[in-house]
C-alpha positions in Angstrom: 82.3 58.9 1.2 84.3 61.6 2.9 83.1 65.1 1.7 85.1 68.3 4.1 82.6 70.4 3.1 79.4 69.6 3.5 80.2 65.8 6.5 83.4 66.2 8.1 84.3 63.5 9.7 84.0 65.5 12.9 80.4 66.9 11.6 79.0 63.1 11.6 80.9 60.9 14.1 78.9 61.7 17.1 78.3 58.6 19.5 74.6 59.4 19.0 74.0 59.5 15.0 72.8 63.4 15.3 74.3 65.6 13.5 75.0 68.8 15.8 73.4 71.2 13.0 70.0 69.4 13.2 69.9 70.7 16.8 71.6 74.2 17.0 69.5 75.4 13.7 67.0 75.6 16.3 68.8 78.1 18.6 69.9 81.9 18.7 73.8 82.2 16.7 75.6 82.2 20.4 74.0 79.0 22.0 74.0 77.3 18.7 77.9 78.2 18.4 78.0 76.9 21.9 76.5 73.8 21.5 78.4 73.3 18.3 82.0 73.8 20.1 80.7 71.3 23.3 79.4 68.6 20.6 82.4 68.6 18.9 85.2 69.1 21.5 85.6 65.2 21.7 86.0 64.6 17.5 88.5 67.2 17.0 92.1 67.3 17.6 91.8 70.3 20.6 88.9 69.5 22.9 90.2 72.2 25.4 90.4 74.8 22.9 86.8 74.3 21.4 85.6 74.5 25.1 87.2 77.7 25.4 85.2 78.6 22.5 82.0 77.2 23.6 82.9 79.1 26.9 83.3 82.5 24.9 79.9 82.0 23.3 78.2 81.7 26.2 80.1 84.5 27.9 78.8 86.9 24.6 74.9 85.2 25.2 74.7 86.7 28.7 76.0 89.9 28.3 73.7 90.2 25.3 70.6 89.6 28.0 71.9 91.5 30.4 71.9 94.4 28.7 68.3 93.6 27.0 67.4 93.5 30.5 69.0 96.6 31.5 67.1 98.5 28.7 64.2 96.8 29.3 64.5 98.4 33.3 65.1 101.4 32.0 62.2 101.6 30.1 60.0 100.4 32.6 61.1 103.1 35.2 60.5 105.9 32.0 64.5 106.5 31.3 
C-alpha cells in the first residue's frame, strides 16, 4: 500500500531494497541531507535539481569544518 507520508514511492524504490534513512540516520544533518538528495535524484521527477541540493549540502559540511578547524588553530597558537 502507498502511504506519502511515512513510504513514498520515491522513499522505497531504490534498485537495492535500502531505504536511504536506514543509512543517513547514521550521519551528521549535512551528509545525511546529502546522501538523501544523491539516493534519490534518480526516483524523483528533477534529478538535476536534487543534485544541486546534495551539492549545497556538502558545500555547508565543509565550511562548517573549516571553520572548526580554524578555531581549533587558533586555539592551539593561544588566540
Amino acid at each position: 500500500m502507498h502511504d506519502p507520508v511515512n513510504h513514498p514511492k520515491h522513499y522505497t524504490n531504490h534498485p537495492s531494497g535500502i531505504e536511504c534513512i536506514q543509512i543517513t540516520e547514521h550521519m551528521g544533518f549535512n551528509l545525511g541531507n546529502a546522501i538523501k538528495y544523491i539516493w534519490r535524484a534518480d526516483l524523483k521527477n528533477d534529478a538535476v535539481e536534487d543534485l544541486k541540493k546534495a551539492v549545497w549540502y556538502i558545500e555547508r559540511e565543509i565550511l562548517k569544518r573549516e571553520l572548526k578547524e580554524t578555531r581549533n588553530l587558533g586555539l592551539e597558537c593561544g588566540k
